[in-house]
PDB file of N, H, CA, C and O in Angstrom:
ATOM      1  N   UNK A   1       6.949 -12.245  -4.434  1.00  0.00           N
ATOM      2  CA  UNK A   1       6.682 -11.473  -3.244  1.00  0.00           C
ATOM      3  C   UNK A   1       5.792 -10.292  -3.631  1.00  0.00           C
ATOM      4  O   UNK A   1       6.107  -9.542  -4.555  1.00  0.00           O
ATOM      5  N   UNK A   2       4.632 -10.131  -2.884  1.00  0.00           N
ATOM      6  H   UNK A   2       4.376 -10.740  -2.134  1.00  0.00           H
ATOM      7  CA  UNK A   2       3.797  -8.770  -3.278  1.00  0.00           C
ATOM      8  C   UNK A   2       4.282  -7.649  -2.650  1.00  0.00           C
ATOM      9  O   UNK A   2       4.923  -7.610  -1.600  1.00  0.00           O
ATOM     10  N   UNK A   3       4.035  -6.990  -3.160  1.00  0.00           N
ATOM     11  H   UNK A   3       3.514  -7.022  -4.013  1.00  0.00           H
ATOM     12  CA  UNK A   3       4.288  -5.419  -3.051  1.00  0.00           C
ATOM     13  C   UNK A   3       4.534  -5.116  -1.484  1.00  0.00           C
ATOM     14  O   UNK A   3       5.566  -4.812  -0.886  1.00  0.00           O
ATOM     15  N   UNK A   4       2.934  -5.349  -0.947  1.00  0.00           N
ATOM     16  H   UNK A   4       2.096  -5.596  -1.434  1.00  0.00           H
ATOM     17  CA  UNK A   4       3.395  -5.466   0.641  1.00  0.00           C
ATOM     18  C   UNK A   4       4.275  -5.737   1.353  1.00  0.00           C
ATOM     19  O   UNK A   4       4.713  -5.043   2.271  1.00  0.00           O
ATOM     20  N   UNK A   5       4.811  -7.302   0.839  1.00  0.00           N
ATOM     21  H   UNK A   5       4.455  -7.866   0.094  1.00  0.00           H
ATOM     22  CA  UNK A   5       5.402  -7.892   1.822  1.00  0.00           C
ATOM     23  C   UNK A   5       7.206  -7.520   1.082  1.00  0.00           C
ATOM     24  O   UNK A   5       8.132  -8.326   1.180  1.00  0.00           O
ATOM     25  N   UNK A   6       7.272  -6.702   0.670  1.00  0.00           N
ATOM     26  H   UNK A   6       6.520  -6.048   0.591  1.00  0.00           H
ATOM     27  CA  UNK A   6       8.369  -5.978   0.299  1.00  0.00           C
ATOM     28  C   UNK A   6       8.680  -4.920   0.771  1.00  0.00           C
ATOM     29  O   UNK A   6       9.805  -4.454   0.593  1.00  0.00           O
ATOM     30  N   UNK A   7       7.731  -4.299   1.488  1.00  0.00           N
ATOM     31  H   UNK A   7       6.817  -4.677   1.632  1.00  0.00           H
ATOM     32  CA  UNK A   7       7.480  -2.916   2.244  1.00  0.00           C
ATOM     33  C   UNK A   7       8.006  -3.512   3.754  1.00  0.00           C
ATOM     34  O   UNK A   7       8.818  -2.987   4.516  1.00  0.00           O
ATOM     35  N   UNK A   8       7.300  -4.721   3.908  1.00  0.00           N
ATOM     36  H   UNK A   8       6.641  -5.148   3.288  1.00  0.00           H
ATOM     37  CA  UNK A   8       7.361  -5.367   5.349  1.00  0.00           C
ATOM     38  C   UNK A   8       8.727  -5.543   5.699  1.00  0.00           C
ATOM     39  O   UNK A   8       9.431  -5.000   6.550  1.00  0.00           O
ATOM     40  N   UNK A   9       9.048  -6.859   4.428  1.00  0.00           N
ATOM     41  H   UNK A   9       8.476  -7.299   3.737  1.00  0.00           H
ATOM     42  CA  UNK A   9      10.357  -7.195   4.893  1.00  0.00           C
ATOM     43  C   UNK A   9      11.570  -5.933   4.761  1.00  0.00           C
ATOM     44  O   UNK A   9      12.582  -6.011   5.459  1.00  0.00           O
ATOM     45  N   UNK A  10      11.427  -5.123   4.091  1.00  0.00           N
ATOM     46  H   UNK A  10      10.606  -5.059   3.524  1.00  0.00           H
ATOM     47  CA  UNK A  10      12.476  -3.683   3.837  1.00  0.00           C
ATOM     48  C   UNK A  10      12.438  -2.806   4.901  1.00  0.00           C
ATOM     49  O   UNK A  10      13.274  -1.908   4.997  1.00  0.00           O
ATOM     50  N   UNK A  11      11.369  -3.003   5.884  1.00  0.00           N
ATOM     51  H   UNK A  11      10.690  -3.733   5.805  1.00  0.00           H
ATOM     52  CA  UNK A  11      11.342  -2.488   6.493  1.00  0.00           C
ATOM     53  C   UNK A  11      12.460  -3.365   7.994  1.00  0.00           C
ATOM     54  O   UNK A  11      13.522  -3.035   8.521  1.00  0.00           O
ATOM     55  N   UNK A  12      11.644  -4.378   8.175  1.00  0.00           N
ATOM     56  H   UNK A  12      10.781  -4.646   7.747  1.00  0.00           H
ATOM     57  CA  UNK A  12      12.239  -5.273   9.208  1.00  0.00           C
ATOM     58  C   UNK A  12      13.379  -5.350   9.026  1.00  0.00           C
ATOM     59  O   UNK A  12      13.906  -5.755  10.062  1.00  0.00           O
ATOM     60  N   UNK A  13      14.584  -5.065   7.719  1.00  0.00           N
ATOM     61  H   UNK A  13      14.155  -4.736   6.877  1.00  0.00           H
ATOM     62  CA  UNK A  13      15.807  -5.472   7.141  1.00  0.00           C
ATOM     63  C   UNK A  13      16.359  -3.792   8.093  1.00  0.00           C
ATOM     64  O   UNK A  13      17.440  -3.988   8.648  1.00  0.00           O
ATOM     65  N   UNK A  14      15.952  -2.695   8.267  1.00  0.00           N
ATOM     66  H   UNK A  14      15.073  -2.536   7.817  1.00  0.00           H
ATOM     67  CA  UNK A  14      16.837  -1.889   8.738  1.00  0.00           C
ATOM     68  C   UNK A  14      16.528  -0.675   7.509  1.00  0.00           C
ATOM     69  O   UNK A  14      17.013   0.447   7.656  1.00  0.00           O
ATOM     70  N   UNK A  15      15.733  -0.989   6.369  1.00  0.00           N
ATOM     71  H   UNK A  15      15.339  -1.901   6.250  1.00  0.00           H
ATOM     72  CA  UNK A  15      15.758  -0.159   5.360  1.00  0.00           C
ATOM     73  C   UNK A  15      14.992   1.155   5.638  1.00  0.00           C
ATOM     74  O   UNK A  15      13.983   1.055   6.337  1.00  0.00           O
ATOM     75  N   UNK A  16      15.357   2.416   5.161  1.00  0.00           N
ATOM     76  H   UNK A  16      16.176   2.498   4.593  1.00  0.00           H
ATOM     77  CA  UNK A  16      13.887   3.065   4.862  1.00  0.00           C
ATOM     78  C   UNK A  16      13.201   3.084   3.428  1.00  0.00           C
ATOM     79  O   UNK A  16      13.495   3.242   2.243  1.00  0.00           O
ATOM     80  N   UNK A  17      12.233   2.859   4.155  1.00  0.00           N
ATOM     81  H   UNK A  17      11.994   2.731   5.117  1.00  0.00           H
ATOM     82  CA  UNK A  17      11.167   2.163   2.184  1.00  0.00           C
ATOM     83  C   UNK A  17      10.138   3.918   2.763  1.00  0.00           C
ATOM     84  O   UNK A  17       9.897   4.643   3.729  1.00  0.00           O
ATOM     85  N   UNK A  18       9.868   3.709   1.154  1.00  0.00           N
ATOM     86  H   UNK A  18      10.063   3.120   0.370  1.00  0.00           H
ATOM     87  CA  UNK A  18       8.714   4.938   0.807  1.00  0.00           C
ATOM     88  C   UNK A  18       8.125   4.500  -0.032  1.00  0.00           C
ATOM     89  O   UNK A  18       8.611   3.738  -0.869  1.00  0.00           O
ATOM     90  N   UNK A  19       6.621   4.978  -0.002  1.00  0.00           N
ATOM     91  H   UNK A  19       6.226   5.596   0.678  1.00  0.00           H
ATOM     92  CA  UNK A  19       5.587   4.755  -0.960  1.00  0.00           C
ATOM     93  C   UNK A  19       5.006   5.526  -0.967  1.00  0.00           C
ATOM     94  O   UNK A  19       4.413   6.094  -0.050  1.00  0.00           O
ATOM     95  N   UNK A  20       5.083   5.821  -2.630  1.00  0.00           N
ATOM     96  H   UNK A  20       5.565   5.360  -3.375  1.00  0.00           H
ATOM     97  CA  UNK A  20       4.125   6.399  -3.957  1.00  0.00           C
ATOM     98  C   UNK A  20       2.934   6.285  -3.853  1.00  0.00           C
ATOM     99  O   UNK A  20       2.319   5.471  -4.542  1.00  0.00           O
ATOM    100  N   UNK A  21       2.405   6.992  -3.063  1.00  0.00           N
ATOM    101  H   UNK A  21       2.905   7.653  -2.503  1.00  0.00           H
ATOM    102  CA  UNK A  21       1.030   5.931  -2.676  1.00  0.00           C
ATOM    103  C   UNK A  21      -0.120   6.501  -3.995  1.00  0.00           C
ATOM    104  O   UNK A  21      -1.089   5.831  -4.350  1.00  0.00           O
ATOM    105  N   UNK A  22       0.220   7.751  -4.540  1.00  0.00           N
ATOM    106  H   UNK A  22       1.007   8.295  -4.251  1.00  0.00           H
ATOM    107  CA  UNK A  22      -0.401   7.957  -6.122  1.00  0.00           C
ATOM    108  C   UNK A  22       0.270   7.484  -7.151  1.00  0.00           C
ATOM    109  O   UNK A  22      -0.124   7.899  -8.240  1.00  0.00           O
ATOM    110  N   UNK A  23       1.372   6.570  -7.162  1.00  0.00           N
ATOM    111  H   UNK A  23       1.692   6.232  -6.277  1.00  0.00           H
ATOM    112  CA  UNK A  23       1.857   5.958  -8.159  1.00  0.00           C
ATOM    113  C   UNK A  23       1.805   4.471  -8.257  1.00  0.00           C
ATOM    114  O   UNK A  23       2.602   3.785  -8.897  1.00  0.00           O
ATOM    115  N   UNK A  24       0.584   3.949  -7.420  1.00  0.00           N
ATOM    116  H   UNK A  24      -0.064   4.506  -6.900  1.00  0.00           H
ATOM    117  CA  UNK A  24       0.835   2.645  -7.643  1.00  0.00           C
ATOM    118  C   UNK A  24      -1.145   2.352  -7.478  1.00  0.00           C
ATOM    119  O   UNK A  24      -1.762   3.040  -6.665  1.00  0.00           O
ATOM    120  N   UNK A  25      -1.635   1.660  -8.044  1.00  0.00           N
ATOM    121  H   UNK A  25      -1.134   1.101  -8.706  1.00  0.00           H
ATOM    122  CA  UNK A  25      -2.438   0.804  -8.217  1.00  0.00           C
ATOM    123  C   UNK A  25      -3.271  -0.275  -7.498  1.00  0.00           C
ATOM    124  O   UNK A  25      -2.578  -1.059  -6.850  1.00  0.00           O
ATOM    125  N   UNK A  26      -4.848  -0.535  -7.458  1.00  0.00           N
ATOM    126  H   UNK A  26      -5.410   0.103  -7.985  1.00  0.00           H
ATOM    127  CA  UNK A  26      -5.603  -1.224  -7.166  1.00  0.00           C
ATOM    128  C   UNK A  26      -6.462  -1.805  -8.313  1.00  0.00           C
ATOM    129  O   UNK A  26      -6.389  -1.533  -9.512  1.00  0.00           O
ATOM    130  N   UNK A  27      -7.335  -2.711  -7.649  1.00  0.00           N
ATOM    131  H   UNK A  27      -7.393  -2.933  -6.675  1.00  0.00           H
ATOM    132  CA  UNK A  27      -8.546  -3.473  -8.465  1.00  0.00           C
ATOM    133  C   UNK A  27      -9.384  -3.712  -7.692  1.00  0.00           C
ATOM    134  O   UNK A  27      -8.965  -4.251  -6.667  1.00  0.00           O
ATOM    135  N   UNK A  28     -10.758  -3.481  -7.759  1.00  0.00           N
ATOM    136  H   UNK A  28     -11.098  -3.043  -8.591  1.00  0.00           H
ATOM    137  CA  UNK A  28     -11.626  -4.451  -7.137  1.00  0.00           C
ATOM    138  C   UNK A  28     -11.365  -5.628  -6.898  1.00  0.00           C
ATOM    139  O   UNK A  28     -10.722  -6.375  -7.634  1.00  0.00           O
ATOM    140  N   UNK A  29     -11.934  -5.946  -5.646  1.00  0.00           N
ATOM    141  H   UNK A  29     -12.457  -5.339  -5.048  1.00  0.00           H
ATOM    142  CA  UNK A  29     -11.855  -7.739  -5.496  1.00  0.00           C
ATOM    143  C   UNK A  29     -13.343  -8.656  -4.931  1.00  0.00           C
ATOM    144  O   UNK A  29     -14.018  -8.370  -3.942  1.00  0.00           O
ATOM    145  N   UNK A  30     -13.431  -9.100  -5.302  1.00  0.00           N
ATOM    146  H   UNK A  30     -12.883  -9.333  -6.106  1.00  0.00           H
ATOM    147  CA  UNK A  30     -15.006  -9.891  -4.856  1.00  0.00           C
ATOM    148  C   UNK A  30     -14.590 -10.105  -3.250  1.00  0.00           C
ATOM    149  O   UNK A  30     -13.473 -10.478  -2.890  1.00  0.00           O
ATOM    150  N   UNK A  31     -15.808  -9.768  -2.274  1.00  0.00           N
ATOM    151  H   UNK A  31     -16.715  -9.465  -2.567  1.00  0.00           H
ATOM    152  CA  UNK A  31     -15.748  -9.846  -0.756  1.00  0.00           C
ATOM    153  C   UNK A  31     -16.027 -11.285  -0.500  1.00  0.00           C
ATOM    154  O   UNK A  31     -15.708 -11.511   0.668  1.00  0.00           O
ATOM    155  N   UNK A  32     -16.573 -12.571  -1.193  1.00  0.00           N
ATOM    156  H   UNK A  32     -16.831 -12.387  -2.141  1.00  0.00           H
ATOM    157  CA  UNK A  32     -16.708 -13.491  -0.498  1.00  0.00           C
ATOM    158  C   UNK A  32     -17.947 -13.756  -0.271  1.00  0.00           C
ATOM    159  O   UNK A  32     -18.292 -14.894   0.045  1.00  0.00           O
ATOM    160  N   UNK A  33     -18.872 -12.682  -0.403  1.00  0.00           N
ATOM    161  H   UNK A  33     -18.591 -11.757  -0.660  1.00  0.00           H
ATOM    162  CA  UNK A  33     -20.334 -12.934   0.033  1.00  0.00           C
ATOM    163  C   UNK A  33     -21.250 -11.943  -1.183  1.00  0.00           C
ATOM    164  O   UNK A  33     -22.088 -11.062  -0.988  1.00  0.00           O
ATOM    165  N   UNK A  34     -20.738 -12.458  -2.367  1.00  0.00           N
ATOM    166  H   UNK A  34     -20.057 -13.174  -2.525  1.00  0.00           H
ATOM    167  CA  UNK A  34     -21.682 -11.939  -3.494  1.00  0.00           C
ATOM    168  C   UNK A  34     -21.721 -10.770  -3.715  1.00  0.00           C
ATOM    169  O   UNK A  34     -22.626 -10.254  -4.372  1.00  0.00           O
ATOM    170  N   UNK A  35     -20.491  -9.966  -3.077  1.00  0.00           N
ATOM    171  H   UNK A  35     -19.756 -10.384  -2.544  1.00  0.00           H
ATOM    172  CA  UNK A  35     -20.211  -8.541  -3.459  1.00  0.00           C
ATOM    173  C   UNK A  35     -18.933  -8.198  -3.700  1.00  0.00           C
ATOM    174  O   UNK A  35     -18.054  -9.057  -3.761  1.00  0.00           O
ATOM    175  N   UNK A  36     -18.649  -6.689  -3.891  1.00  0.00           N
ATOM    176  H   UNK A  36     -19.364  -5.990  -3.841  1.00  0.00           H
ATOM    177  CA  UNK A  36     -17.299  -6.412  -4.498  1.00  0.00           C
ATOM    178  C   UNK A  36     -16.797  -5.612  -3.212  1.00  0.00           C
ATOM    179  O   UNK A  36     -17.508  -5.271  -2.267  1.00  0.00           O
ATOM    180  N   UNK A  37     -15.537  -5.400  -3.351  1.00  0.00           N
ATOM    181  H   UNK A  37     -14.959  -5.678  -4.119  1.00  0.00           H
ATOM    182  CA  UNK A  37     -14.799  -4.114  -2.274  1.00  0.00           C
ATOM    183  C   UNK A  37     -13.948  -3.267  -3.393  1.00  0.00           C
ATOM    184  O   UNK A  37     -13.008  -3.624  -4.102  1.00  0.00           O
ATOM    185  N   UNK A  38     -14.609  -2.049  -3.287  1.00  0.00           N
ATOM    186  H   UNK A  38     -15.373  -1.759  -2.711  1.00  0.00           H
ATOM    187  CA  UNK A  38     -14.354  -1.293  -4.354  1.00  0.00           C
ATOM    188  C   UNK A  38     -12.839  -1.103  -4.371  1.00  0.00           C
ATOM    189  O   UNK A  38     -12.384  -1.218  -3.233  1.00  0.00           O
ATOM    190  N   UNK A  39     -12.067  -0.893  -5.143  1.00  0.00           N
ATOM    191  H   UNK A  39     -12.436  -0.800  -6.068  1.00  0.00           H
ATOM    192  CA  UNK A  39     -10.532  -0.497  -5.555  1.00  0.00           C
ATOM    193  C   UNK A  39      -9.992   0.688  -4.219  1.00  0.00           C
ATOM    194  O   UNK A  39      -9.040   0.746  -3.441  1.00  0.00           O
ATOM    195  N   UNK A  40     -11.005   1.377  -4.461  1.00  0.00           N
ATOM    196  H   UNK A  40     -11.779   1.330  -5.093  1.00  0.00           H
ATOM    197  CA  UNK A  40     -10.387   2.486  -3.231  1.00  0.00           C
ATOM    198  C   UNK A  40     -10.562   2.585  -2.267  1.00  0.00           C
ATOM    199  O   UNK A  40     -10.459   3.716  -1.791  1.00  0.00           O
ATOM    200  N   UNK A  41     -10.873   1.635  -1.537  1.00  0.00           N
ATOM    201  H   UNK A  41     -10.956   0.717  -1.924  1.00  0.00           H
ATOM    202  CA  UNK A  41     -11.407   0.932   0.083  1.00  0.00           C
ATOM    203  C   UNK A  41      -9.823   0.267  -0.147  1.00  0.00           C
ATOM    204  O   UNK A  41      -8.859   0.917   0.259  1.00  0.00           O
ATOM    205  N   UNK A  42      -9.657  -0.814  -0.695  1.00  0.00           N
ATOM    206  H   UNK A  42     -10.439  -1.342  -1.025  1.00  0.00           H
ATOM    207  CA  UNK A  42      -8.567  -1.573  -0.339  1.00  0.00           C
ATOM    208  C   UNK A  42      -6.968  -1.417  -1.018  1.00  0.00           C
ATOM    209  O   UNK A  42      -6.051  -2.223  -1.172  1.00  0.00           O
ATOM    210  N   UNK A  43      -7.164   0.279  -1.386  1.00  0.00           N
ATOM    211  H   UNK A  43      -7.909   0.934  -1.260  1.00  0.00           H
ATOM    212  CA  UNK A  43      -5.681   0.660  -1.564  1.00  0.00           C
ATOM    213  C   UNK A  43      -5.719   2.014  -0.203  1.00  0.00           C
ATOM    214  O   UNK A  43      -4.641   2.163   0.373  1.00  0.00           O
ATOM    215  N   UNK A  44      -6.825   2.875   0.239  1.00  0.00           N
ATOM    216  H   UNK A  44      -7.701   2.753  -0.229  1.00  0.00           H
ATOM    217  CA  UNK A  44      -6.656   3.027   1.373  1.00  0.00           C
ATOM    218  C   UNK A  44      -6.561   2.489   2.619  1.00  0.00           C
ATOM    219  O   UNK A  44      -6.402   3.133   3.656  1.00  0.00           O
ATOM    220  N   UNK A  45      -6.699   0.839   2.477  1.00  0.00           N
ATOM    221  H   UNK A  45      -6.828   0.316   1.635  1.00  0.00           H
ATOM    222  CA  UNK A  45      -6.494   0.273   3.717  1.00  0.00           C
ATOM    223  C   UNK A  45      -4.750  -0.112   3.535  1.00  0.00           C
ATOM    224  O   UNK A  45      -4.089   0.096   4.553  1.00  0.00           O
ATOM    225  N   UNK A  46      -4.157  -0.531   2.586  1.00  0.00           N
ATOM    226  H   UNK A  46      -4.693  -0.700   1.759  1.00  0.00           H
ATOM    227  CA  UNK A  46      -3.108  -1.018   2.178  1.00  0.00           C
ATOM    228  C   UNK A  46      -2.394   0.322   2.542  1.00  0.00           C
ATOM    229  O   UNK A  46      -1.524   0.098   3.383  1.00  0.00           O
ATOM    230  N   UNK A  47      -2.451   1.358   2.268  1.00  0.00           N
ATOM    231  H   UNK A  47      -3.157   1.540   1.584  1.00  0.00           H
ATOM    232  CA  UNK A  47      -1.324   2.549   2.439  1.00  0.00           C
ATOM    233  C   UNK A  47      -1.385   3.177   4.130  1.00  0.00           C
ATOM    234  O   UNK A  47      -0.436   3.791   4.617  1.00  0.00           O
ATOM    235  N   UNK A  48      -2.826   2.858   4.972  1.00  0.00           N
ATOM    236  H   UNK A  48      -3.597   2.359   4.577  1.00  0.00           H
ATOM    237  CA  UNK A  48      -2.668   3.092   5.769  1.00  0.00           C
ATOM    238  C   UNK A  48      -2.304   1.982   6.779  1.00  0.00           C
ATOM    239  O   UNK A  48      -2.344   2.282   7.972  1.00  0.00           O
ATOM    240  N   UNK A  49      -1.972   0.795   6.439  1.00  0.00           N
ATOM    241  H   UNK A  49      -1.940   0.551   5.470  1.00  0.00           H
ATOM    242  CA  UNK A  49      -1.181  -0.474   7.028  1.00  0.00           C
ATOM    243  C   UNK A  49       0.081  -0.238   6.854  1.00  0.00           C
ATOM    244  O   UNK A  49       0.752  -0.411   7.872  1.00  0.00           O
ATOM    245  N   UNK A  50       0.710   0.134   5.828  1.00  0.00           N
ATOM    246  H   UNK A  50       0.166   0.275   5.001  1.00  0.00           H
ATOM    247  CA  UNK A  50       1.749   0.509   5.520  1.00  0.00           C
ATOM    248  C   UNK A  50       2.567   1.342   6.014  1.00  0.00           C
ATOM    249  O   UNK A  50       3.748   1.125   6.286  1.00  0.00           O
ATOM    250  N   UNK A  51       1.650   2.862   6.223  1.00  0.00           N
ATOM    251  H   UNK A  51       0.691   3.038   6.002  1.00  0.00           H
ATOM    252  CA  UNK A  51       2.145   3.639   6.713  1.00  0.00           C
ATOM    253  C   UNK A  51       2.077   3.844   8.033  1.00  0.00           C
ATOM    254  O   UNK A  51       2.650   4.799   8.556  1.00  0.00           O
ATOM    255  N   UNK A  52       1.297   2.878   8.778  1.00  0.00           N
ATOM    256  H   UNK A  52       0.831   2.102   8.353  1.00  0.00           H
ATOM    257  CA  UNK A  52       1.660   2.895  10.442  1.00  0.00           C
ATOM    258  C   UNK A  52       2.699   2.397  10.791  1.00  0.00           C
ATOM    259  O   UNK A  52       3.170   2.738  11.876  1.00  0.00           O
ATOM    260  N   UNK A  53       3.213   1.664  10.167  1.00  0.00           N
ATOM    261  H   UNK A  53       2.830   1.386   9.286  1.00  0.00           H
ATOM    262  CA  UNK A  53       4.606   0.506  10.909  1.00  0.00           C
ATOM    263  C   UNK A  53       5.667   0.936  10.002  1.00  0.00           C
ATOM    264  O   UNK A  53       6.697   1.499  10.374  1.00  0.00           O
ATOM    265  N   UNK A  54       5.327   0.603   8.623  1.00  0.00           N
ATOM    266  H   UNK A  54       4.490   0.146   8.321  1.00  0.00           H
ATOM    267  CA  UNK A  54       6.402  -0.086   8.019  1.00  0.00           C
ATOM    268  C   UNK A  54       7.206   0.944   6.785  1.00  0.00           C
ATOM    269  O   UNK A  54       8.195   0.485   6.214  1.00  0.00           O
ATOM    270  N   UNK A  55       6.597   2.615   6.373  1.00  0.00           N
ATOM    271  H   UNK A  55       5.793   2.987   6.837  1.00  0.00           H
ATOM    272  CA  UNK A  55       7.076   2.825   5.511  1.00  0.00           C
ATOM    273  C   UNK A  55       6.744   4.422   5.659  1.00  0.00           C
ATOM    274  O   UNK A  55       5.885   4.812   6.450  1.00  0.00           O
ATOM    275  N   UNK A  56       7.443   5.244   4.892  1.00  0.00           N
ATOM    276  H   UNK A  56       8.140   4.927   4.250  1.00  0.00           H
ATOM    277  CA  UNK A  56       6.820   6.714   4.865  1.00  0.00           C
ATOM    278  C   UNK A  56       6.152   6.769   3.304  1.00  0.00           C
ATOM    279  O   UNK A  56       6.498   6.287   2.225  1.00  0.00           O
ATOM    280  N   UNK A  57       5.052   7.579   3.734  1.00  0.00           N
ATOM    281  H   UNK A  57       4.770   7.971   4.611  1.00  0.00           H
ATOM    282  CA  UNK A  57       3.530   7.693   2.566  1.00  0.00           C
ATOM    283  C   UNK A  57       4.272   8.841   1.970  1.00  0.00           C
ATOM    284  O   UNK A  57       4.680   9.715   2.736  1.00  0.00           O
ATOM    285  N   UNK A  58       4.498   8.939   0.663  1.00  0.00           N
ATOM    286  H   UNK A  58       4.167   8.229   0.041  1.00  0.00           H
ATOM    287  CA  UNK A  58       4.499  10.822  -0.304  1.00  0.00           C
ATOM    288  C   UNK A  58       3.455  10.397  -0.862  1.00  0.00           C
ATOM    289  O   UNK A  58       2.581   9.571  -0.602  1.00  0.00           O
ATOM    290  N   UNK A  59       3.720  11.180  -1.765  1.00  0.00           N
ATOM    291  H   UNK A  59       4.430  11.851  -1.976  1.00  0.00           H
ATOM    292  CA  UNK A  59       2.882  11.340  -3.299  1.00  0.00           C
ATOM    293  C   UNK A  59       4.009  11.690  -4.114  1.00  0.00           C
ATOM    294  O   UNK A  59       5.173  11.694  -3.712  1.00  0.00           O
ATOM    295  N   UNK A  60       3.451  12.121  -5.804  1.00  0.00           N
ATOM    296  H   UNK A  60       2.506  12.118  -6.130  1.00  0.00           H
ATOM    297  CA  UNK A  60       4.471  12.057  -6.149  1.00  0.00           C
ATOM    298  C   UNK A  60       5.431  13.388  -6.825  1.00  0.00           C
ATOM    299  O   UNK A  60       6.485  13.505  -7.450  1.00  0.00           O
ATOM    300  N   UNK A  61       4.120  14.472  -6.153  1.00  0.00           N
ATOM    301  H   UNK A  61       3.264  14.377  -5.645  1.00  0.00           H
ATOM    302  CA  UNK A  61       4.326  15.582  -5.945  1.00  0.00           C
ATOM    303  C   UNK A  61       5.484  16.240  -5.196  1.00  0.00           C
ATOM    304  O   UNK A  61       6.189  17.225  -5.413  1.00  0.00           O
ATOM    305  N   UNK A  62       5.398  15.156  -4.059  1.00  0.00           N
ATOM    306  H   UNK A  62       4.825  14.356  -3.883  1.00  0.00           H
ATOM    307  CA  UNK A  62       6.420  15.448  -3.035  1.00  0.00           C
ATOM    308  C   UNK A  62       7.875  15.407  -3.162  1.00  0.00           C
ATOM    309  O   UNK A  62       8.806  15.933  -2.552  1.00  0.00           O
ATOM    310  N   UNK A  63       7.740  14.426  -4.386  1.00  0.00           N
ATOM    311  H   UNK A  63       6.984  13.999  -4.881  1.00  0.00           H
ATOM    312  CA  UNK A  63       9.301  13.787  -4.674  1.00  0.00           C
ATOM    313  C   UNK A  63       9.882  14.933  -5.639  1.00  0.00           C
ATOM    314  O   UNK A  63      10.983  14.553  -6.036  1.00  0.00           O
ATOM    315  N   UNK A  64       9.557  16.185  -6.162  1.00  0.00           N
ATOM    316  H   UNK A  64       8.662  16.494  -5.840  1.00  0.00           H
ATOM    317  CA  UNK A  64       9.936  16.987  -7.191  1.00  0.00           C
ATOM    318  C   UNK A  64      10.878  18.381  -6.119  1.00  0.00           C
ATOM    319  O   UNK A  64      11.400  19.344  -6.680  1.00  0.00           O
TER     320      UNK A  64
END
């Protein structure tokens, strides 16, 4: 199960989930059409999917 869909289902279960959103990680990924989508395009799309529905965003500042 990816990361996401651990956020999803924890969420749908009744849980409250939080994410580290400076403690966790991206990579580039090839777009499909001979280019890349840089690492930080698709961990700001991932935290802000996340954090509309399914989870509360810190950092990890917040947690101290």
């Amino acid at each position: 199960m990816s990361s996401r869909s651990a956020f999803r289902t924890g969420s749908n279960m009744g849980w409250d989930m939080v994410l580290v959103e400076d403690a966790c990680d991206c990579f580039d990924l090839p777009d499909g059409k001979g280019g890349i989508i840089a690492a930080e395009s698709i961990q700001a799309a991932h935290v802000a999917t996340l954090d509309f529905e399914f989870c509360q965003v810190v950092k990890t500042a917040d947690l101290a």
